[in-house]
C-alpha positions as a Markdown table, in Angstrom:
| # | Residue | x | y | z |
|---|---|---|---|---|
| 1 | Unk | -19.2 | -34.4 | 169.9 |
| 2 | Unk | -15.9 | -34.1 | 171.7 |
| 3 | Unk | -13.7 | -36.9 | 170.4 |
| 4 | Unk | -12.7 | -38.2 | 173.8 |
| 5 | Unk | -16.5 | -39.2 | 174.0 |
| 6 | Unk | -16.2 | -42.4 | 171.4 |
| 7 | Unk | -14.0 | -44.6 | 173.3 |
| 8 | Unk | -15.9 | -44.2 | 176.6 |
| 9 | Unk | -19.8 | -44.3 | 174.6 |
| 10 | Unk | -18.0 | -47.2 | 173.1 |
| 11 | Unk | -17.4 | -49.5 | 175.6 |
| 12 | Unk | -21.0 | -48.3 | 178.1 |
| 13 | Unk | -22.9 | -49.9 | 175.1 |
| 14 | Unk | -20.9 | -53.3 | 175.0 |
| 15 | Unk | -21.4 | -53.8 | 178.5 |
| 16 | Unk | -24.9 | -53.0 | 178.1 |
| 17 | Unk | -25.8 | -54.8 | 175.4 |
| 18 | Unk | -24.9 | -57.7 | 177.4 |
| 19 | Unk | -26.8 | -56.4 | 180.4 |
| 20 | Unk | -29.7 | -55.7 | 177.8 |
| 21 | Unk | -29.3 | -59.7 | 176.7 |
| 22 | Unk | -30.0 | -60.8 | 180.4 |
| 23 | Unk | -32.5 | -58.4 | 181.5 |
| 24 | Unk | -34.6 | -60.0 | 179.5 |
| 25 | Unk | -34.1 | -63.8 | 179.6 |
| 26 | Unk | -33.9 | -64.1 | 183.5 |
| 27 | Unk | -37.9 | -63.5 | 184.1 |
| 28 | Unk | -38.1 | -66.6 | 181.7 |
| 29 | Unk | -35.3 | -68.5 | 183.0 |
| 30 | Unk | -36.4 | -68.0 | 187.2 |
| 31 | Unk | -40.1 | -69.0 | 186.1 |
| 32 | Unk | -38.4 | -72.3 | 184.4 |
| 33 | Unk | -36.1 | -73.0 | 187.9 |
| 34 | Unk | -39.5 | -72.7 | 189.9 |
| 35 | Unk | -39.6 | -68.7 | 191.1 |
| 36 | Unk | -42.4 | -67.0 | 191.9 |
| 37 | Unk | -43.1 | -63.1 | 191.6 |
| 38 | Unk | -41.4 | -62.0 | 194.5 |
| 39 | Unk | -38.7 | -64.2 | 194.1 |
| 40 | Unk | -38.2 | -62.7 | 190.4 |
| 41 | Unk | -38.4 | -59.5 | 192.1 |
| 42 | Unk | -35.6 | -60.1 | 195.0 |
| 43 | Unk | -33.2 | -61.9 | 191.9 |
| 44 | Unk | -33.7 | -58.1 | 189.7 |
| 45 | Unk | -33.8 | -56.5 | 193.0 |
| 46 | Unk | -30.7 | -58.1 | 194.4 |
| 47 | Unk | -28.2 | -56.2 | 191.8 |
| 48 | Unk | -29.1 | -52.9 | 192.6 |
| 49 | Unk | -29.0 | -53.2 | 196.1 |
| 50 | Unk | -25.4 | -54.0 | 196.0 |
| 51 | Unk | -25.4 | -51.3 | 193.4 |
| 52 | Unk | -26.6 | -48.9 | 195.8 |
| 53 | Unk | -24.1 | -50.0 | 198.7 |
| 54 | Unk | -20.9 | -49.3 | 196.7 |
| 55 | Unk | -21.7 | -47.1 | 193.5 |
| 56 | Unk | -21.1 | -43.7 | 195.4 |
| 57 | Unk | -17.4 | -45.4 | 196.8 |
| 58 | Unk | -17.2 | -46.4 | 193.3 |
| 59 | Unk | -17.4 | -42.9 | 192.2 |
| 60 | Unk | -15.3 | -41.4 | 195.5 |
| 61 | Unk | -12.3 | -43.8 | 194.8 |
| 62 | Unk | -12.6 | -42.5 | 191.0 |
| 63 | Unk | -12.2 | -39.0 | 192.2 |
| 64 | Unk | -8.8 | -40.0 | 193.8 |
| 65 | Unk | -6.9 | -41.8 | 191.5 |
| 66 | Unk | -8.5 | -41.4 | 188.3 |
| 67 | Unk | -11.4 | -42.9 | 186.1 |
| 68 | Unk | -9.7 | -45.4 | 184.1 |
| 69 | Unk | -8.8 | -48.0 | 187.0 |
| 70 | Unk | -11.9 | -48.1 | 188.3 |
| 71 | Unk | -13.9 | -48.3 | 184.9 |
| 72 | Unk | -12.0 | -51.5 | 184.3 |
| 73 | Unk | -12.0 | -53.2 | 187.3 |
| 74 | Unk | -16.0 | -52.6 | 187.2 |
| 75 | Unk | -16.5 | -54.0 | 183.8 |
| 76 | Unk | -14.4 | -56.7 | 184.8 |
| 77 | Unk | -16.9 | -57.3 | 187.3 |
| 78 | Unk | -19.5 | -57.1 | 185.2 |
| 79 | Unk | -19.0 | -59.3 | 182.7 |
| 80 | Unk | -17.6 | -61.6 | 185.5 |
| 81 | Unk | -21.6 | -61.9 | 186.4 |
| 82 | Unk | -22.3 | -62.7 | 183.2 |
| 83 | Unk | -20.0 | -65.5 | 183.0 |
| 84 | Unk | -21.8 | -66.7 | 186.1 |
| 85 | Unk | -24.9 | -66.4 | 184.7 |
| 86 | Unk | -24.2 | -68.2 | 181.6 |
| 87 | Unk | -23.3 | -71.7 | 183.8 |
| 88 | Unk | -25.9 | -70.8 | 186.2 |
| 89 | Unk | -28.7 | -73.6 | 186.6 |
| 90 | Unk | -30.7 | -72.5 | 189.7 |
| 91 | Unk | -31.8 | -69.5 | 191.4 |
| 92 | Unk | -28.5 | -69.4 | 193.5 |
| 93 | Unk | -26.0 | -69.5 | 190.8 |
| 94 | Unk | -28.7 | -66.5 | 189.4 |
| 95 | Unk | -28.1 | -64.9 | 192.7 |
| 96 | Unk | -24.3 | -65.0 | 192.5 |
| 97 | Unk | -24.3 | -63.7 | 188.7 |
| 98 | Unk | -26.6 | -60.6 | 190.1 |
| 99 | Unk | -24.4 | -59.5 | 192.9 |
| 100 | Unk | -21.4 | -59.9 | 191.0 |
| 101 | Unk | -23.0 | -57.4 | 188.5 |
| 102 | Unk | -23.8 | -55.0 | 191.0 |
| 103 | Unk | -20.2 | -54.8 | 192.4 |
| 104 | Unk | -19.0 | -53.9 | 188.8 |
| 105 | Unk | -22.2 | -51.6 | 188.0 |
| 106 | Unk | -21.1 | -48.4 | 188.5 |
| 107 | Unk | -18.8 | -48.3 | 185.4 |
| 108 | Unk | -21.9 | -46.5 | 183.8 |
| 109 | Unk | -21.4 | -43.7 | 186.6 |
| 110 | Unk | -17.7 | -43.4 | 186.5 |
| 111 | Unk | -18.0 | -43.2 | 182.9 |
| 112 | Unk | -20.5 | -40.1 | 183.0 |
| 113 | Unk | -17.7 | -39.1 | 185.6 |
| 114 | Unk | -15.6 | -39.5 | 183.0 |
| 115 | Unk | -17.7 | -37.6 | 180.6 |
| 116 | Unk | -18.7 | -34.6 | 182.6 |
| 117 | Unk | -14.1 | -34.8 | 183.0 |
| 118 | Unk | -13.6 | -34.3 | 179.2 |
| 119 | Unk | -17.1 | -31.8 | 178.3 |
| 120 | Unk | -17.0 | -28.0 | 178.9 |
| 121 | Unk | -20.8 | -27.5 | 181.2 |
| 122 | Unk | -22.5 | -25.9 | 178.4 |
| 123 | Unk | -22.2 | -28.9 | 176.2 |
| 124 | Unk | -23.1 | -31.0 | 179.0 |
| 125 | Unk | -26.5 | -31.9 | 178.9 |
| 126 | Unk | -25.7 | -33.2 | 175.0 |
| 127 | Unk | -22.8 | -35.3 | 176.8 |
| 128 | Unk | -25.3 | -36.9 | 179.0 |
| 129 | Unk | -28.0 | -37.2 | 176.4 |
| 130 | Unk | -25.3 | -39.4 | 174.1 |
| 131 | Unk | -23.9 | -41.7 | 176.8 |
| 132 | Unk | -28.1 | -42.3 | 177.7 |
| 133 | Unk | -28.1 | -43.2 | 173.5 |
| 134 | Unk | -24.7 | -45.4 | 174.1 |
| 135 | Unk | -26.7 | -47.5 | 176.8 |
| 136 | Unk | -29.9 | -47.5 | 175.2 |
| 137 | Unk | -28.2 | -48.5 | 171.8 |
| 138 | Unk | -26.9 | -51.2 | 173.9 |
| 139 | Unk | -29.9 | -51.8 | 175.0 |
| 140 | Unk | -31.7 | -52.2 | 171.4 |
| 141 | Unk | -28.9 | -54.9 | 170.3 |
| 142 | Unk | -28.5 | -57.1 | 173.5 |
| 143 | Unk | -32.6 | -58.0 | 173.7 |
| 144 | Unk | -32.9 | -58.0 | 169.9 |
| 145 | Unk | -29.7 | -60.5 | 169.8 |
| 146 | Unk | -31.4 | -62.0 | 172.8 |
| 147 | Unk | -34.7 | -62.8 | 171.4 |
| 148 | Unk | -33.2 | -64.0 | 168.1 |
| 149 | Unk | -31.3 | -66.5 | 170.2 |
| 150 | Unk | -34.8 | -67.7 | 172.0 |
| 151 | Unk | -36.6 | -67.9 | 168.8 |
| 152 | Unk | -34.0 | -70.0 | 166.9 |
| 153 | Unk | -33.8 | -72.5 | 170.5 |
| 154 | Unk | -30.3 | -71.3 | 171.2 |
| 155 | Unk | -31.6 | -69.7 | 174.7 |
| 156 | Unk | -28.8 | -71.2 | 176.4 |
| 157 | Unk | -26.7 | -69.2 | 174.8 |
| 158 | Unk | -28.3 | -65.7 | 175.8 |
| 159 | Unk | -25.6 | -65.9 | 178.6 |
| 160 | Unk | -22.7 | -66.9 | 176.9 |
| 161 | Unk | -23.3 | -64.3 | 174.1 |
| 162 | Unk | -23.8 | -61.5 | 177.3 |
| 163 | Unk | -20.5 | -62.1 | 178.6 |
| 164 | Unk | -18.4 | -61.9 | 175.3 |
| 165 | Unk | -20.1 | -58.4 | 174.8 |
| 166 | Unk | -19.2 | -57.1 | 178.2 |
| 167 | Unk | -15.7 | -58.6 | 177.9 |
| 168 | Unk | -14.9 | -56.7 | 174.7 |
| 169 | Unk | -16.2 | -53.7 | 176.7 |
| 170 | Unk | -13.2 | -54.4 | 179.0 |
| 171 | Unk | -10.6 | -55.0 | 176.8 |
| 172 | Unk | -12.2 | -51.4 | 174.5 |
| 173 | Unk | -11.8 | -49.9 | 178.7 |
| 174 | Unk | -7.7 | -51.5 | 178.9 |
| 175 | Unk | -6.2 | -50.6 | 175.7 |
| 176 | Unk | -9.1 | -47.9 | 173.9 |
| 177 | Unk | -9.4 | -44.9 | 176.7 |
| 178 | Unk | -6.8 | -42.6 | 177.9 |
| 179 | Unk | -5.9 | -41.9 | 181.6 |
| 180 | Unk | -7.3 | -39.0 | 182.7 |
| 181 | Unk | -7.9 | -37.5 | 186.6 |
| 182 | Unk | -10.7 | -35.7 | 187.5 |
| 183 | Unk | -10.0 | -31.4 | 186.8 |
| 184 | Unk | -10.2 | -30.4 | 189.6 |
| 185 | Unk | -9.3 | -32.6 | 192.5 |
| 186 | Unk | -10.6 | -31.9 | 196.0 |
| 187 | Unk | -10.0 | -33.2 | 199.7 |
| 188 | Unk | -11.2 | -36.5 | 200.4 |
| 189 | Unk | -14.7 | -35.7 | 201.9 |
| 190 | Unk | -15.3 | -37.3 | 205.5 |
| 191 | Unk | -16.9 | -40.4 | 205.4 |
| 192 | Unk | -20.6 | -40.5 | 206.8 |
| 193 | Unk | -22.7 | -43.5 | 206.5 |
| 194 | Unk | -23.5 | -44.8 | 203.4 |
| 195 | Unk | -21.2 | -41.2 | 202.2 |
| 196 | Unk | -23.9 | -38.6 | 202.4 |
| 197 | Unk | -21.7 | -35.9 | 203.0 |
| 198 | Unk | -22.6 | -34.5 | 199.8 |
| 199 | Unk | -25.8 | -34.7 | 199.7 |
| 200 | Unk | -25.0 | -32.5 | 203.1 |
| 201 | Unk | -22.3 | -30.7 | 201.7 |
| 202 | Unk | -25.0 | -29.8 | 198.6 |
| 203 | Unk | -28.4 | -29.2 | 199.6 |
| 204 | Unk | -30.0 | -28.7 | 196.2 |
| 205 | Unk | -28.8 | -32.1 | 195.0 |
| 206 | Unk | -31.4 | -33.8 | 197.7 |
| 207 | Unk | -34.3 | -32.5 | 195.1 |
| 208 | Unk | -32.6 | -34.0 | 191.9 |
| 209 | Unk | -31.4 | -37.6 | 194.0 |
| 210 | Unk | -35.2 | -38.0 | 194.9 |
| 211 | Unk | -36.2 | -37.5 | 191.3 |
| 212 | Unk | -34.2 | -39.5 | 190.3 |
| 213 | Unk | -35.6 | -42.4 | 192.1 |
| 214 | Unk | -38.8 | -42.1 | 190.8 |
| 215 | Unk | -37.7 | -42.3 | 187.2 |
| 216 | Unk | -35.4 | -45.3 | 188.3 |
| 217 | Unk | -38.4 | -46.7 | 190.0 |
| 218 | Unk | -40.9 | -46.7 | 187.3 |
| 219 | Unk | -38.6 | -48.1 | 184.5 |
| 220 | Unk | -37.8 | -51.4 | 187.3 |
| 221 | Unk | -41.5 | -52.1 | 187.8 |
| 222 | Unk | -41.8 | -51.9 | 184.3 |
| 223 | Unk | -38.7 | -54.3 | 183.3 |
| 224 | Unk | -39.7 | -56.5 | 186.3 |
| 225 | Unk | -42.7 | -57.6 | 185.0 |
| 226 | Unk | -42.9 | -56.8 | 181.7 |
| 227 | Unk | -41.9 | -60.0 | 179.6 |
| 228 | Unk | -44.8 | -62.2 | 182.4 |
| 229 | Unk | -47.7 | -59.1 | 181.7 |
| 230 | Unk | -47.1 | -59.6 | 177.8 |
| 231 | Unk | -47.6 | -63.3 | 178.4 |
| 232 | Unk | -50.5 | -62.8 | 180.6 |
| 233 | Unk | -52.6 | -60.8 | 178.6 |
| 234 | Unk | -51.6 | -61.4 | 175.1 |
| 235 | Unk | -49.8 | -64.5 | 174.9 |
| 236 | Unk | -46.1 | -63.1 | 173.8 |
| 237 | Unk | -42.8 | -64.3 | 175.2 |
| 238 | Unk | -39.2 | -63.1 | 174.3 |
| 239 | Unk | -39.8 | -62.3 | 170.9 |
| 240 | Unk | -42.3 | -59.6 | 171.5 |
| 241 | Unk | -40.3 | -58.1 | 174.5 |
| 242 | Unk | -37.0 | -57.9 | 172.7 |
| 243 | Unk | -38.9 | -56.3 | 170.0 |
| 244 | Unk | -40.7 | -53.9 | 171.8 |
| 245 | Unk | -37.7 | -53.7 | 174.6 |
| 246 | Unk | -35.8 | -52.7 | 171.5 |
| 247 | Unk | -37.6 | -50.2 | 169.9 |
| 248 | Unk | -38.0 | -48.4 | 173.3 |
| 249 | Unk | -34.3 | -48.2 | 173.2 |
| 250 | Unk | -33.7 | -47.3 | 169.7 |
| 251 | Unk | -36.5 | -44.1 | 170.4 |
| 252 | Unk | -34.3 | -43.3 | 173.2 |
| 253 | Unk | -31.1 | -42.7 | 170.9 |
| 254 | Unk | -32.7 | -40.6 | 168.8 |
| 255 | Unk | -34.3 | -38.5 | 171.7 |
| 256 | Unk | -31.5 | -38.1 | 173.7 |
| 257 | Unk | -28.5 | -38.6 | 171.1 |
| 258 | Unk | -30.1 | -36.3 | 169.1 |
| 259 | Unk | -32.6 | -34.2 | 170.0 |
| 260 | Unk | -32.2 | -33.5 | 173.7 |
| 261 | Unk | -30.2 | -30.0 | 173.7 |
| 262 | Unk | -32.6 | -28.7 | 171.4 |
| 263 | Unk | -35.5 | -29.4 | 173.7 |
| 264 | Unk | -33.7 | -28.4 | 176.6 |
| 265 | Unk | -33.0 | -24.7 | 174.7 |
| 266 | Unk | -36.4 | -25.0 | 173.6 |
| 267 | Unk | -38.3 | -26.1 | 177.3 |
| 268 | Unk | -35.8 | -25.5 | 179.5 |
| 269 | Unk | -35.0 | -28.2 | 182.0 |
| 270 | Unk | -37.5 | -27.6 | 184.5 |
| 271 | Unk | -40.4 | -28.0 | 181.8 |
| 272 | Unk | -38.8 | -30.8 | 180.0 |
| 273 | Unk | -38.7 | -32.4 | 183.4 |
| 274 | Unk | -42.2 | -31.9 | 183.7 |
| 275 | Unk | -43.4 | -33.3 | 180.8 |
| 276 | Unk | -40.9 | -36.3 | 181.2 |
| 277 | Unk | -42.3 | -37.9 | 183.8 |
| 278 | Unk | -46.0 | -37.2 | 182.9 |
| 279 | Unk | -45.0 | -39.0 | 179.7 |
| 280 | Unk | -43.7 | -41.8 | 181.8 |
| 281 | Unk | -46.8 | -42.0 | 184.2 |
| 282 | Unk | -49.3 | -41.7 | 181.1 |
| 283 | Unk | -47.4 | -44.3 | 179.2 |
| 284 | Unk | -46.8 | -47.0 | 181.9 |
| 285 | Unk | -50.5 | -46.4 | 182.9 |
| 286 | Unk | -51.7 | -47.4 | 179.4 |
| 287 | Unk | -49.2 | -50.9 | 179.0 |
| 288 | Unk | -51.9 | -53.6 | 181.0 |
| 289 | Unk | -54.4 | -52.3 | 179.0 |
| 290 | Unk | -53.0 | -52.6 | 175.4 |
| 291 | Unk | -55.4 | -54.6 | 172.8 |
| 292 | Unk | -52.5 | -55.5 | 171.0 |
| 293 | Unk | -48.8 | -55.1 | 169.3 |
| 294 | Unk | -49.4 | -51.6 | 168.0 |
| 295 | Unk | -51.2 | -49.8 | 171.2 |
| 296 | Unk | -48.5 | -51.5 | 173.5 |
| 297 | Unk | -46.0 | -49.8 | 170.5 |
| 298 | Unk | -47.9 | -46.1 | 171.4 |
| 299 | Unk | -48.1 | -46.8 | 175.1 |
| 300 | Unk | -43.9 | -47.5 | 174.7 |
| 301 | Unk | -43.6 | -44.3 | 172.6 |
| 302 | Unk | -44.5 | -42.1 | 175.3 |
| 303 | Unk | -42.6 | -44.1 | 177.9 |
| 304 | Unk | -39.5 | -44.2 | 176.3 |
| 305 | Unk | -39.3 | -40.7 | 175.3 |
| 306 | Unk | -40.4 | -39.7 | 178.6 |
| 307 | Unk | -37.5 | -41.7 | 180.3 |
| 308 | Unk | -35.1 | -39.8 | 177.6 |
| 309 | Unk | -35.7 | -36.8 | 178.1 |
| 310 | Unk | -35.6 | -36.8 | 181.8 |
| 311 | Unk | -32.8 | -38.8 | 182.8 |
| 312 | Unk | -30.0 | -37.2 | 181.0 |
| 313 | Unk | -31.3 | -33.8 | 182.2 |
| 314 | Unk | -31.3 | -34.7 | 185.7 |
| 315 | Unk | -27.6 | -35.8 | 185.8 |
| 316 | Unk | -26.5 | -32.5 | 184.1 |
| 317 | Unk | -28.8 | -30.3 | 186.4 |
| 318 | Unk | -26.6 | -32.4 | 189.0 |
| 319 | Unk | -23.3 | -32.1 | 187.4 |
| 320 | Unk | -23.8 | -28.2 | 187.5 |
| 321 | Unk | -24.3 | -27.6 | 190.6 |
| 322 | Unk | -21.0 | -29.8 | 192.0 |
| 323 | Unk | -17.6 | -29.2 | 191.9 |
| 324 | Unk | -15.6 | -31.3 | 189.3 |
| 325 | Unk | -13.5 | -33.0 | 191.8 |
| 326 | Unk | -16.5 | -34.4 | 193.2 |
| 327 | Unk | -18.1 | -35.9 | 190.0 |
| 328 | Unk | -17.2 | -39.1 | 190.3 |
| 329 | Unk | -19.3 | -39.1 | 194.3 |
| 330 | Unk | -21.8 | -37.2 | 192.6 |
| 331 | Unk | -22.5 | -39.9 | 189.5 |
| 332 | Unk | -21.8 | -42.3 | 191.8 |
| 333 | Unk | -25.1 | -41.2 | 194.5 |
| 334 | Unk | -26.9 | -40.8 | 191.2 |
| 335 | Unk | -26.7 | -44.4 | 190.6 |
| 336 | Unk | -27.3 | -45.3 | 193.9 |
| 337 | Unk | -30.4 | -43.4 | 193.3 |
| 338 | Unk | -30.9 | -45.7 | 190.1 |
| 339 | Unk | -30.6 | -48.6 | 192.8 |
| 340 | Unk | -33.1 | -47.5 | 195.0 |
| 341 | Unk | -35.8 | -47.6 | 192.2 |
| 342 | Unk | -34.7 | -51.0 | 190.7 |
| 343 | Unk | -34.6 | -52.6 | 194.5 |
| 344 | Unk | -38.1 | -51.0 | 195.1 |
| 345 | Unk | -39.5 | -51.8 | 191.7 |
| 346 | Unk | -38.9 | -55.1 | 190.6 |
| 347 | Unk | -39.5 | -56.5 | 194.2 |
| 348 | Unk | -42.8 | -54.1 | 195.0 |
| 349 | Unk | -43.7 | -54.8 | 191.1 |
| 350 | Unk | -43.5 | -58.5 | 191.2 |
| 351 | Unk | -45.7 | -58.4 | 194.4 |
| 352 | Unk | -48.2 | -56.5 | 192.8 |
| 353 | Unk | -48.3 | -58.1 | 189.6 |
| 354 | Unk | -49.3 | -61.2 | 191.5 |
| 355 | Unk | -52.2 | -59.3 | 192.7 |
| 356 | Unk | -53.7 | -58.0 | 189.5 |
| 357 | Unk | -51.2 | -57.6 | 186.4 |
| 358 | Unk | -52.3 | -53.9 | 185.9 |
| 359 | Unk | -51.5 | -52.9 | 189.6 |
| 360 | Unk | -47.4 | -52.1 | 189.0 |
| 361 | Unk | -47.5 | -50.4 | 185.8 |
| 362 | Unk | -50.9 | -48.3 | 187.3 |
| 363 | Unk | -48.8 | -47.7 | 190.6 |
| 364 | Unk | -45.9 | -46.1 | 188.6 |
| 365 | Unk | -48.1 | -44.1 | 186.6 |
| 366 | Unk | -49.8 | -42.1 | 189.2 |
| 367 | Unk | -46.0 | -42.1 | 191.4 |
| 368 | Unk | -44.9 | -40.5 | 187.7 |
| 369 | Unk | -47.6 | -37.9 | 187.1 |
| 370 | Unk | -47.1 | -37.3 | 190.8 |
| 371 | Unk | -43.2 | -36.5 | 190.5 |
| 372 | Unk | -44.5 | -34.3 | 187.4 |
| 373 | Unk | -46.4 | -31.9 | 189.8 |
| 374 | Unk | -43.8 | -31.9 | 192.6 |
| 375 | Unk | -40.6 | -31.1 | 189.9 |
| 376 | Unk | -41.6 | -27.2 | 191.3 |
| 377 | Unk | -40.7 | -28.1 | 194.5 |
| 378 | Unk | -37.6 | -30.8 | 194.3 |
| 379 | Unk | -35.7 | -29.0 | 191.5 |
| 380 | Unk | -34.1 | -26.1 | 192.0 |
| 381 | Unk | -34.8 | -23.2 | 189.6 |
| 382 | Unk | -31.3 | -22.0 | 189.1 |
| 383 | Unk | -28.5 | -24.7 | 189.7 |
């Protein structure tokens, strides 16, 4: 690990262990202010669409005039919305915490930015893989911190708790990472709608966006309905969904912390890819129809290190294939891709999840298997 890595890994799993803390109080929290499933859906959904309008300018403005600026200013904004949520007590003030966060959430982009800055491009999918393990360590903390709070009737702190973790992630951004600027600048690219012009300017990325979406897509129908389908149909609440929540995290650290760049030599991206998302599809499939804690355990096992495996070797697939001035546009679209799953799933999930409880997670599935089958035709065999 190149020692430039710690301070940035650092401060991605502060902020999301603070992210992690929220993610899974607010289905519990809407329900309690009177929200139905499509209005749980539209409060999840309504970060990432703000996510997905400014991430890639996010990433742009990075390129120009270097990561560090803009890393703070969108953890500021981040835990910002988490101060909001904390004081929050209706759906609006819920509203207003969620678009805050998604005007600060491409710190997670710039950071791989960052990353991809700092890591020679053979070492790059092992880059990827540990700033995955920094958010999914993050990730294992904030629910299991989370669901301690709710079982010891200090819920009302969940928010509270959130924001002092994501503001230690900006003072860790101020004072703990160097200055850098991208290594090799390039000419501000013309500006074209939402700022497509690399997706125009690189063809092969269009395959590895798209992709992208789908992975992003399954994991939000998942976290949009996950905490009412373990109530439904066994009668958990918090505790059981910051435990399992948790444990799909922790599985992710060790996957891609530490075993990703010996399955990518061993695979090669292409297959790992493959098996990724039939992983995901097989596991999601499987969740509605758990008898209990230790099949909704197995079904998680092959979600989580489905998601691990496939994520991180998207964004280096990405990352090879683009000029390093252009890393910060390119991390940037990546997470707009993220956004475009979470705004589909969590609104499209909570639909469906008022329909039958099995119909998101069985909708993923076969949209998973499916991406499986079609990574032949949207990746590129030599990028």
């Amino acid at each position: 690990m190149n020692r430039r890595e710690i301070p940035i890994l650092g401060a991605v799993f502060l902020d999301l262990a603070g992210f992690g803390m929220i993610l899974i109080d607010l289905q519990f929290r809407a329900e309690r202010f009177g929200a139905d499933g499509l209005q749980i859906g539209l409060l999840l959904g309504s970060m990432f669409l703000v996510q997905m309008l400014v991430s890639s300018r996010w990433g742009r403005l990075s390129d120009r005039i270097g990561r560090k600026p803009v890393l703070l200013l969108c953890t500021a904004f981040s835990a910002g919305g988490m101060a909001v949520y904390a004081i929050s007590g209706n759906l609006w003030g819920i509203l207003a915490s969620r678009v805050l966060a998604g005007l600060g959430a491409a710190n997670v982009a710039v950071a791989q930015a960052y990353l991809s800055d700092v890591t020679e491009e053979e070492q790059r999918v092992g880059a990827m893989g540990r700033v995955g393990a920094a958010i999914s360590a993050g990730l294992i903390v904030g629910p299991t911190l989370a669901a301690a709070l709710a079982a010891a009737g200090g819920s009302d702190w969940i928010g509270v708790v959130a924001t002092g973790a994501s503001g230690l992630a900006a003072l860790w951004v101020a004072w703990g990472i160097p200055a850098i600027r991208p290594a090799a600048p390039v000419a501000e690219p013309s500006s074209t709608g939402f700022g497509i012009s690399i997706l125009r300017d690189l063809p092969s990325l269009r395959g590895l966006v798209a992709i992208s979406v789908v992975s992003w897509f399954s994991l939000a129908a998942l976290e949009g309905t996950f905490g009412r389908l373990i109530q439904r149909t066994l009668g958990f609440d918090q505790t059981e969904f910051g435990l399992i929540f948790g444990y799909e995290s922790l599985l992710t650290v060790v996957v891609s912390g530490l075993l990703l760049t010996r399955l990518s030599r061993r695979f090669g991206d292409r297959a790992l890819l493959r098996q990724g998302y039939l992983f995901q599809g097989l596991g999601l499939a499987a969740m509605p129809f758990a008898p209990g804690l230790a099949a909704l355990f197995l079904a998680s096992t092959l979600f989580a290190y489905g998601q691990a495996t496939s994520n991180p070797t998207v964004n280096s697939l990405a990352s090879r294939i683009t000029p390093a001035g252009r890393h910060g546009e390119l991390f940037g679209w990546l997470q707009s891709a993220r956004s475009v799953g979470f705004l589909v799933g969590p609104v499209l999930g909570g639909v469906l999840f008022d329909l039958s409880p099995s119909a998101p997670y069985l909708a993923a599935g076969v949209i998973c298997v499916a991406a499986s089958l079609l990574v032949a035709l949207w990746v590129p065999k030599s990028p």
